[in-house]
C-alpha positions in Angstrom: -13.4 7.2 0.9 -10.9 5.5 3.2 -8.3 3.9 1.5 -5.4 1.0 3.3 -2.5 1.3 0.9 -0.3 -2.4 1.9 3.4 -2.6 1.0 3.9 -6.3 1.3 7.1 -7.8 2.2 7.7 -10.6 4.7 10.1 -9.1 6.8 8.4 -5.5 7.2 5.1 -5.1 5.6 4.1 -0.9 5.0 0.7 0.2 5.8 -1.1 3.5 5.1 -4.3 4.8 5.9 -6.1 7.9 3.6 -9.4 9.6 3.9 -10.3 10.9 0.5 -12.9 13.5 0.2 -12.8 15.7 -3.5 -9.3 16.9 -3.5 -8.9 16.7 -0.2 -6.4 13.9 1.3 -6.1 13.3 4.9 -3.3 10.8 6.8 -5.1 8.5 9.3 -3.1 6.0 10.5 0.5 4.7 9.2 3.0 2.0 10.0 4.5 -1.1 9.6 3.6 -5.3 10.2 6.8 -6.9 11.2 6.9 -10.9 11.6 9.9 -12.8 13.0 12.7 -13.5 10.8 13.6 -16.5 13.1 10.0 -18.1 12.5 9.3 -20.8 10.2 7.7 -19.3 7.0 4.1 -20.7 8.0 4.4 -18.4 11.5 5.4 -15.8 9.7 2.8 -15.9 6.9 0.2 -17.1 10.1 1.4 -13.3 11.8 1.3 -11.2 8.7 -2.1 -12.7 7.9 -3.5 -12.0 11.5 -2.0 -8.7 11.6 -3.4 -7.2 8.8 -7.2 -8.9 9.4 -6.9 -6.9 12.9 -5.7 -4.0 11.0 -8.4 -4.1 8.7 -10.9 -4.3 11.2 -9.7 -1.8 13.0 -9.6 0.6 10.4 -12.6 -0.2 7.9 -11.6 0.5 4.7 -13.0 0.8 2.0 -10.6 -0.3 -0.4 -7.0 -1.9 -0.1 -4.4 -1.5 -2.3 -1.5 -3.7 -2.9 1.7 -3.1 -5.2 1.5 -5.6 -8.5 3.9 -8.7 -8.2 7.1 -7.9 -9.8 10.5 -9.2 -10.1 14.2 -7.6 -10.0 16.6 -10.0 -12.1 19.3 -9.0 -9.5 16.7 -10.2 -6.6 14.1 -12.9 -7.8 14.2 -14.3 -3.8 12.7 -11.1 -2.9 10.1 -11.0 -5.1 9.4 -15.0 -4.4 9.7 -13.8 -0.3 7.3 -10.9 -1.2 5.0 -13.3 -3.0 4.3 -15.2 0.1 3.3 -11.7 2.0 1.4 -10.8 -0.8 -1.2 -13.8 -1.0 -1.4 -13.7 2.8 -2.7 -10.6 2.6 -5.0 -11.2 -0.5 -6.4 -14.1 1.9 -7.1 -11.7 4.9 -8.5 -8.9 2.5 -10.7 -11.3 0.9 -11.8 -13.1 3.8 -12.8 -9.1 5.6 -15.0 -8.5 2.1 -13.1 -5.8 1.0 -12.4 -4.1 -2.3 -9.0 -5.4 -3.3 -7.1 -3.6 -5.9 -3.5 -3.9 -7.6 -1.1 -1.4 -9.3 1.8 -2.0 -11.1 4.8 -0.1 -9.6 5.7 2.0 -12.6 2.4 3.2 -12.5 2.1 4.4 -8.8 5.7 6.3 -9.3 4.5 8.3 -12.4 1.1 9.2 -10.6 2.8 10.4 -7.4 6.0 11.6 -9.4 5.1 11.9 -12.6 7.9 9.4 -13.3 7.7 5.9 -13.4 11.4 5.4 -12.1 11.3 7.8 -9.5 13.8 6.9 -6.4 12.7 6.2 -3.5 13.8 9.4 -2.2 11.9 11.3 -5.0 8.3 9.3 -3.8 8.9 10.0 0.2 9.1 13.8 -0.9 6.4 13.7 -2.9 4.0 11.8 -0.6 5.2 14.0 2.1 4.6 17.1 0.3 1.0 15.5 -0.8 -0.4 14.7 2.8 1.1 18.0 4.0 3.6 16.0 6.5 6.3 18.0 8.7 8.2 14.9 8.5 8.5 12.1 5.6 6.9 8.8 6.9 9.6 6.2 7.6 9.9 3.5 6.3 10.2 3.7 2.5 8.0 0.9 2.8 5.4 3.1 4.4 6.0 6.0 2.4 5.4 2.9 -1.0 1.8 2.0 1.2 0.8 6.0 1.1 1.5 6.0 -2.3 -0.4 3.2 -3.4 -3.3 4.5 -1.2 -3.2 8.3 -3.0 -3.1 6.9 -6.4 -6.6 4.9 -6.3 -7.9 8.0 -4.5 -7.1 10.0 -7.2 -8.3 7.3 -10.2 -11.4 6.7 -8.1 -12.2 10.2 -7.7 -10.9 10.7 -11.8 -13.4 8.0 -12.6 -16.4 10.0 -10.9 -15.2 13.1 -12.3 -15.9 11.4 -15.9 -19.0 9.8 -15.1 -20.0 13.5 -14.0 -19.6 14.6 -17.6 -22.2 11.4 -18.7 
């Protein structure tokens, strides 16, 4: 199963690309959307939107998987800014016909880490260790997109192991 893991964020958007098979996880393609911080919200929206529709059809996924809204009482622009990201790239995902699927934050971190706080630093080792990387992926909001993108893998291939057992 191929599997586009999306860390949005309106400044640099995360994306990783997974080929699942068993237990076996494979890197495909990783990176990040940028859109211009001088642009008018709409442009930048217009970009990310465009951007990830290409990426998408580029890189057929399966599934996508995008980090649950949340919000940081220290931060609640960000998680406004992130918002706006976010339903741009609901709208491209939806408009490609592609599974979308969410995941709260503290969930990806205890699958990957088995920790739901886990640093930043903790999840880039982890990930890095888990696609058998020389180098950790760059950004952290890469290294987030992997991480979302290895935790369905491994509920979707959980859920088939249980209907095995039916």
């Amino acid at each position: 199963m191929r599997i586009l893991g999306i860390d949005p964020g309106l400044g640099i958007t995360g994306y990783g690309l997974i080929d699942s098979c068993g237990n076996d996880v494979r890197l495909m393609e990783a990176g990040i959307i940028r859109s211009n911080a001088k642009d008018k919200m709409e442009k930048r929206l217009a970009s990310i939107y465009k951007k990830v529709i290409s990426l998408i059809k580029d890189t057929s996924p399966e599934a996508v998987v995008l980090e649950d809204l949340y919000s940081h009482y220290k931060h609640p622009k960000t998680s406004i800014l992130m918002g706006h990201a976010r339903g741009a790239i609901c709208l491209a995902v939806e408009h490609q016909n592609v599974q979308l699927v969410h995941y709260p934050t503290t969930k990806i971190k205890k699958a990957i880490t088995g920790r739901g706080r886990a640093s930043k630093e903790q999840m880039q080792r982890t990930v890095t260790s888990l696609l058998g990387l020389k180098k950790p992926p760059e950004p952290f909001d890469v290294t987030d997109a992997l991480a979302l993108a290895i935790t369905h893998a491994n509920i979707w291939r959980h859920r088939n192991d249980l209907q095995d057992f039916r």
